[in-house]
N, C-alpha and C positions, 0 to 999 in steps of 0.2 A: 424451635422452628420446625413445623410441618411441612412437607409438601406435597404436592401428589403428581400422580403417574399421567400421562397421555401417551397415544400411541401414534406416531406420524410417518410413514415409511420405513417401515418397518424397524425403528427404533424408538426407545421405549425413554420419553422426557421427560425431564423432575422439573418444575416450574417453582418457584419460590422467592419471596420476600426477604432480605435480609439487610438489617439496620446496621450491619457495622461497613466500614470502609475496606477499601484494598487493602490498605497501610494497615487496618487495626489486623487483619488476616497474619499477616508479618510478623506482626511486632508480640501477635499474643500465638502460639502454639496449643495453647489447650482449647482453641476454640473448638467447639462440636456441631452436627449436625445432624439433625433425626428426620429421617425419610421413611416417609409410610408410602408404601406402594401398596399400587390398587389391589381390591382383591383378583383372584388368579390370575397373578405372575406368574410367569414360569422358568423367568431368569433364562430364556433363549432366546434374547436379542440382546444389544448393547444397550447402557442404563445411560442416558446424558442430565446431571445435576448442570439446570439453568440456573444461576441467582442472579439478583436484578439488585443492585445496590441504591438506596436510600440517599439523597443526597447527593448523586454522583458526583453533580459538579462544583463541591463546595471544595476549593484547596483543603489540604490535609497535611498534618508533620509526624513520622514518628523517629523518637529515638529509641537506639539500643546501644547498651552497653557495651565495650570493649574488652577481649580475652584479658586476662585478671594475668597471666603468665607473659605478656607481652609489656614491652614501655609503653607505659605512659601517656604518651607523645608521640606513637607511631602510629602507621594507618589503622591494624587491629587491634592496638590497645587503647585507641581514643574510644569516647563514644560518638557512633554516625549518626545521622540524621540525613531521612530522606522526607523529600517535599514534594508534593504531587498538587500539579495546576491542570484542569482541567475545565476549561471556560466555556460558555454555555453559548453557542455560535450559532445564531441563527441560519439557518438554509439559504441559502441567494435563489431564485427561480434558474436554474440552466440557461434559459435560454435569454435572459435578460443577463450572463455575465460578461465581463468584458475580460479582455487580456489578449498580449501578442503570444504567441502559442509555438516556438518554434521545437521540432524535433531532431533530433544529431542524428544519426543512425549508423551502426558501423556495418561498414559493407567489406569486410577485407574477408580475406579466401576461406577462411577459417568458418567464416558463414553459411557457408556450404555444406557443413556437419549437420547431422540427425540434432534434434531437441534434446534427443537424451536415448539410451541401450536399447531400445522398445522395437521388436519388428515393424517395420511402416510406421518411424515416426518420422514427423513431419520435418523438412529441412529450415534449419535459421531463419534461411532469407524469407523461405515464404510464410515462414510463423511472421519476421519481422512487417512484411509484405500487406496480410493480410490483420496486422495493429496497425499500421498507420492507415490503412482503408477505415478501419472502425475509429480509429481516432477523429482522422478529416469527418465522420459525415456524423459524428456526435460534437462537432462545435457551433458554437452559436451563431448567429449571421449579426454579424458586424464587427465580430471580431479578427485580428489580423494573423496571421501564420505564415511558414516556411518549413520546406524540409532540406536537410542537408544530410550528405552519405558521405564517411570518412572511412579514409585507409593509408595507404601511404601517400597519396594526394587526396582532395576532398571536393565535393559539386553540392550546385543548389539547386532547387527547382526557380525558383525566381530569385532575380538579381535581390533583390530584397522583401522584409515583409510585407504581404498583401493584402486587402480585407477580403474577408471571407464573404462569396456571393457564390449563387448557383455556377459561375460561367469560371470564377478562379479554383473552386472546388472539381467540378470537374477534371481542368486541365492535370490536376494536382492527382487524381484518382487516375487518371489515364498516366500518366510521366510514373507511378508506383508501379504499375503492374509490369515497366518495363524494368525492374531495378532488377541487378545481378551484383553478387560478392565476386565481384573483379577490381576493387581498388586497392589492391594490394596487403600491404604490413597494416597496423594500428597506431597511426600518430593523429590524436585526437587536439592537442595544442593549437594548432591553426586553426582549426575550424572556429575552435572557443574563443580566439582573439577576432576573429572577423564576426561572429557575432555580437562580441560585447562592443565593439567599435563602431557596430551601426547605430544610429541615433536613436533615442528612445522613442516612441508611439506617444503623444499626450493621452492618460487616461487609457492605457494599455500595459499594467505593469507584463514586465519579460516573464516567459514561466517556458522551463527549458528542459526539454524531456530527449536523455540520454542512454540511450541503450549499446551494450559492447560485451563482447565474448573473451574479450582477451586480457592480458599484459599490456600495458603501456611503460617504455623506457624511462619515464621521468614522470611515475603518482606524485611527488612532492611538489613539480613544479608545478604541476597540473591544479592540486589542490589549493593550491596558491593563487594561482588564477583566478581562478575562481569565488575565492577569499574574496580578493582585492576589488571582484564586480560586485559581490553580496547583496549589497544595497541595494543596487537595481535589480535584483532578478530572484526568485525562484528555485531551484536543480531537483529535478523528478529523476534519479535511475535505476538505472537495471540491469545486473548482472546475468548474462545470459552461460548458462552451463559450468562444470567447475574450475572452467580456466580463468573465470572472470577475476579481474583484482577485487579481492574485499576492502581493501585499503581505499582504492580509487572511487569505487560504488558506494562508502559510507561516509568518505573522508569529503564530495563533492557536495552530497547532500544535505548532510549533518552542516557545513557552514553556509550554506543556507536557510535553511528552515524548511527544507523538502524534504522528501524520504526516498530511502533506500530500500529494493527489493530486488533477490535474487531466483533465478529462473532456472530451477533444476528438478530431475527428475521429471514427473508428469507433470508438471507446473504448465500450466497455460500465461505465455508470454501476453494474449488479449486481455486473459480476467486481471493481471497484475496492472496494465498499463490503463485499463478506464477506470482502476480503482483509483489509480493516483491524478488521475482527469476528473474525477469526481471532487479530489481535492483541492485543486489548482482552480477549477468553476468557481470556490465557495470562498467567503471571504474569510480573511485569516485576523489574527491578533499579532502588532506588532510593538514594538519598542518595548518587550517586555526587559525586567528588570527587576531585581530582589534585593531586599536590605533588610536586617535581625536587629532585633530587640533583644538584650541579652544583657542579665547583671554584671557588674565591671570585671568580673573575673573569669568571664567567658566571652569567648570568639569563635568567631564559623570561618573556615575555610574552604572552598566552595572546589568540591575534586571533579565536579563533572564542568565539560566542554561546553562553552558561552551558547546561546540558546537565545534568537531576540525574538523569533516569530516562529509561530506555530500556525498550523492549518485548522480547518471545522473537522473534529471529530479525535483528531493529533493529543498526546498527554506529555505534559512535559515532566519528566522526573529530573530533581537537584537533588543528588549528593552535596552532602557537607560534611566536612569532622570539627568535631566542638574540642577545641582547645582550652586549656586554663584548669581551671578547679573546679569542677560541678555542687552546685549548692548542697551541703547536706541535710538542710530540712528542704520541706512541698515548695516548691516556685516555678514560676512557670517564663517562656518566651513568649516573643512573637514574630513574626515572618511574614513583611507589608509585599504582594504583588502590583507593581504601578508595570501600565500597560496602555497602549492605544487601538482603539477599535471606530476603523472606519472615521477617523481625525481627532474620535473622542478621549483623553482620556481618562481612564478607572483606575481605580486600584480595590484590591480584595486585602483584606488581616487574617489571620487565622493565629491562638494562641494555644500553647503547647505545653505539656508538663516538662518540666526537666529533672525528670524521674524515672531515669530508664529503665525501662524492664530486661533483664536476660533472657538470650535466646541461644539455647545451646547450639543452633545451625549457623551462626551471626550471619543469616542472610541480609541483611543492610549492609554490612561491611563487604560480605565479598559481592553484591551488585553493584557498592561503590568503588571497590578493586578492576571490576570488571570494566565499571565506564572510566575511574583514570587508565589503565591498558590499552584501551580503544585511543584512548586520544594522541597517549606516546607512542607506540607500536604503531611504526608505519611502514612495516615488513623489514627484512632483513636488509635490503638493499638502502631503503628510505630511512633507516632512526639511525642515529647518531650513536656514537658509541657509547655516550652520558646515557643517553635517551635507552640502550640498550641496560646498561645498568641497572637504572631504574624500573626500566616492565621488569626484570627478572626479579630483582630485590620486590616488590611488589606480590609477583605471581607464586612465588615462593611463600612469602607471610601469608597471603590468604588461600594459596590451594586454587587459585584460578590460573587456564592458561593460559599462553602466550607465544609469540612466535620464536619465544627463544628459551622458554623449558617445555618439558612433558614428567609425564607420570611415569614412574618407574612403579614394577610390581615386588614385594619384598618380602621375604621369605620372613613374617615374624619369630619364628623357632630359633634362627640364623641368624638374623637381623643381618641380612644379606641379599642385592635385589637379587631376582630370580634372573638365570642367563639359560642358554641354550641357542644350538641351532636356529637356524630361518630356515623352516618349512614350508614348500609349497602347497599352497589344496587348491583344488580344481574346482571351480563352482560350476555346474552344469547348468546351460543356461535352457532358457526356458523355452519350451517349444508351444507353438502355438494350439490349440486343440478346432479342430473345427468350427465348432459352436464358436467361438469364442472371434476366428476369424470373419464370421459369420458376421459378429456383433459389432467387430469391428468396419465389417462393408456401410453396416448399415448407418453406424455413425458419421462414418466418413460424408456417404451418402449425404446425410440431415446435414451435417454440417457445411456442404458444397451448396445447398437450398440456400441454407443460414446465409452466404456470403451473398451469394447470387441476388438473392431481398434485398439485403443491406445497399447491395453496389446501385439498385435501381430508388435510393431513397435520394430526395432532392435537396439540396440546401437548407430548405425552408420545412424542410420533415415532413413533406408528402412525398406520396407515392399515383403515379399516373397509370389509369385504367386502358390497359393494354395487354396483346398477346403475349408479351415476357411476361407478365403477372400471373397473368390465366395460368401458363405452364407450371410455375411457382406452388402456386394454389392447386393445381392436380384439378382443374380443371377447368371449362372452354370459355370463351372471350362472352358467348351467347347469352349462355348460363347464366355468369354474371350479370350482366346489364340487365335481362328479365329481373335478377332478384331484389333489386335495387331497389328501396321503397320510396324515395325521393328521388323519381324518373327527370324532375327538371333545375334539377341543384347540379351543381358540378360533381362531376364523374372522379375527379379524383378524391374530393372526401368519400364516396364510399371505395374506391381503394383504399385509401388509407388505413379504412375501419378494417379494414379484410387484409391486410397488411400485417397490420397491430394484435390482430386476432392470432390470426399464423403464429406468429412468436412466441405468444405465451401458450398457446396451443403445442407446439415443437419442438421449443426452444428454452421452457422454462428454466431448467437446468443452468443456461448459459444466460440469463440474464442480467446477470450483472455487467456481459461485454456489451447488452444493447441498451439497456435500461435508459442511457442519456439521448440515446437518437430517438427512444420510444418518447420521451419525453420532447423532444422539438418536437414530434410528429401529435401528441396529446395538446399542445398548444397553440397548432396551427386548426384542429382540427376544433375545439374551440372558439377560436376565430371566426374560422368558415361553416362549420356545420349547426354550432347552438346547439340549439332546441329540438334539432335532430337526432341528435347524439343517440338515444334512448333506442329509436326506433331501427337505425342503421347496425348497431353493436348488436339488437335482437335478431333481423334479418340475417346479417353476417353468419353468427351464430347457425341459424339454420341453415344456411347455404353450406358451411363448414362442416356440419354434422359436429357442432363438437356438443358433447353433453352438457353443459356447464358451462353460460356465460361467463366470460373470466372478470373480474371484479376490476374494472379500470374504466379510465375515463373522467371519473369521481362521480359515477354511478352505480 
């Protein structure tokens, strides 16, 4: 396999074709790869190998053998098998999707803290503040939503879920900008009970986006809860900084079929939270289910955590360990996918050698260590003391850890760990340099535009041609209206066009936090403008002085 060099921002891209799968990367070690870079390189940038896999969405199995020093019969001496489903999901249009959309939001004091160690970083609330702004005005109109803020008591914005229209959006943008982390401790339980006790929306499944910084008293019961609604709903969360529970933010999601992200360091709490609005819009695969084909003297034990729905875009990986006798001449499995999409259901085969290859790293085995771990380990306070046995006995046979070993370092000469004092070191932290404060004004700056746009966008993803816009745009109400080339069309499709321009003009970096609201705004405009489109995105352009009409609109 060849591939070749591009150069994009100043990093240096390898682009290339490559016919084998994830699984086959795994399962085979001696795989190689020959990269011809352009001529004059100079190896002073970073080199990024793109490969673009064949196939992607075809299910796939690989097995690998078990350490030969291990029983038999125990998790590293069986041989593992992993399965990857990977289903080909069509896009749903944004703005034709449906769903009641509600948000948890934790508001307790502790919110009040920086995003993370960074001079002038931004506090909690008003990262959390400024997601649900982009949230609200990236949903579709007609679908229903609520936000709720918990702490040691809990509030709503409306008694119950609403449909989404210019006049309920608004009230909902104005009632955020007044939220303060003043509700105390962190008991998330009530709130979860009083939303799952509201009545369903027909034709509006629940999809439930929960954000939280801390500990909560009782993760087990919580994830319980949450169990016990599964069927009706969704769970989108998000771990905000390192206090957040891993337990609670993996354990809520995971038995759902939603995902879990954590929000530390520079992490941007907006890019995390419309990636998972991007997934909650799109329709998912549900009632999934897996059954083997296998000669009589073998059997699958299935170690990773039940799994019924996935999102567009989502991979589901199954651990299994193959129990019994493994054949010792060529035979093979198979492993039938049966599932429902949109009422219908499929199923997918895919058949397998049962001929494993050795892998001296047994990464199959300890990725399958790692998701039984996850599912028993529910922190110190929450696993059972069987439950604690077991991660240990576990994290010990594969060298994965746990919340209840670590790595000891050992003096091989001695065969004795290494001890010593706890010493302190000073890490000196970091001082800002000019320039760099500098850089930062100026982001700030872009990014206060950034909101300011967003907050004057309408339900229906336009923007009205007015002196807040002018200012926006850096420059005057006059200007604008002269440049306009369709003088007796509505005034807000050429805002819009000059709207839409801005963003990807200033904003590109951050587009993935606008990209849905660009999108109701690209399909209003549409609607309203046709045939226009061409002529308004050119004038824009020039009024904006940008070099380079930017490639949207689907022009």
């Amino acid at each position: 396999m060849v591939a070749t060099i591009t150069s994009q921002h100043g990093i240096e891209r390898v682009q290339s074709n490559c016919s084998l799968s994830p699984l086959q990367y795994l399962a085979d070690d001696k795989t190689s790869v020959q990269v011809s870079l352009a001529e004059g390189h100079k190896f002073d940038r970073d080199v990024e190998l793109l490969i673009y896999y064949n196939e992607v969405h075809s299910p796939s199995v690989a097995v690998e053998m078990g350490m030969q020093d291990m029983k038999p019969d125990s998790l590293m001496g069986a041989p593992s098998a992993m399965v990857s489903f990977y289903p080909d999901v069509p896009e749903v249009e944004a703005t034709k999707a449906c769903g009641e959309f509600v948000f948890l939001m934790d508001r307790s004091g502790s919110m009040e803290s920086p995003m993370n160690n960074q001079i002038d970083s931004q506090l909690r609330i008003e990262a959390a503040k400024e997601t649900l702004l982009l949230l609200l005005k990236s949903l579709p109109m007609g679908c229903y939503f609520n936000i709720y803020g918990f702490g040691s008591s809990f509030e709503k914005i409306f008694p119950e879920s609403v449909k989404y229209t210019q006049e309920t959006m608004e009230e909902a943008v104005e009632r955020v900008k007044d939220l303060e982390a003043d509700l105390g401790g962190t008991e998330i339980l009530k709130p979860l009970r009083k939303i799952y006790k509201a009545p369903s929306i027909p034709g509006h499944p629940l999809q439930l986006f929960v954000f939280t910084d801390g500990e909560v008293s009782d993760t087990f019961t919580v994830i319980n809860e949450v169990l016990f609604n599964s069927k009706k709903h969704r769970c989108f969360s998000f771990g905000i900084g390192e206090g957040a529970s891993t337990s609670l933010i993996k354990g809520i999601a995971r038995v759902t079929g939603g995902t879990a992200e954590f929000i530390i360091g520079k992490d941007r709490m907006q890019t995390k939270a419309l990636g998972s609005l991007k997934l909650a819009l799109n329709s998912s695969v549900d009632d999934i289910s897996l059954s083997w084909d296998l000669p009589p003297c073998l059997s699958a034990c299935i170690l990773s955590p039940k799994q019924t729905a996935i999102c567009r875009g989502q991979r589901l990986i199954i651990y299994a360990q193959l129990t019994g006798t493994m054949p010792q001449e060529e035979s093979s499995g198979e492993v039938c996918f049966k599932y429902t999409f949109k009422g219908r259901s499929l199923e997918n085969r895919v058949t397998f050698s049962l001929q494993p290859k050795t892998n001296a790293s047994f990464t199959i085995h300890r990725l399958a260590a790692k998701s039984l771990i996850q599912t028993k380990d529910l922190g110190f306070h929450e696993t059972s003391e069987r439950a604690k046995k077991d991660v240990a006995s576990i994290s010990i046979q594969s060298g994965v850890l746990s919340s209840f070993t670590a790595f000891l370092a050992i003096n091989k000469e001695l065969s004795q760990p290494v001890r010593g004092p706890v010493t302190q070191r000073e890490i000196p932290r970091p001082v800002m340099s000019t320039s760099h404060r500098s850089y930062k004004v100026k982001l700030c700056f872009r990014e206060n535009l950034l909101m300011q746009l967003i907050s004057r966008q309408k339900g229906n993803g336009s923007w009205e041609l007015d002196e807040d816009l002018a200012k926006i745009l850096r420059t005057n109400l006059e200007d604008i209206m002269t440049a306009n080339p369709v003088k007796d069309g509505d005034p807000s499709t050429w805002a819009t066009v000059l709207a839409v321009l801005w963003l990807h003009a200033n904003s590109e970096d951050l587009k993935c936090e606008w990209e849905l609201l660009e999108r109701k705004a690209v399909a209003w405009l549409h609607d309203h403008a046709g045939s226009s489109i061409p002529m308004l995105l050119h004038a824009g352009s020039n009024l904006l002085k940008l070099p380079v009409t930017p490639a949207i609109f689907g022009f």
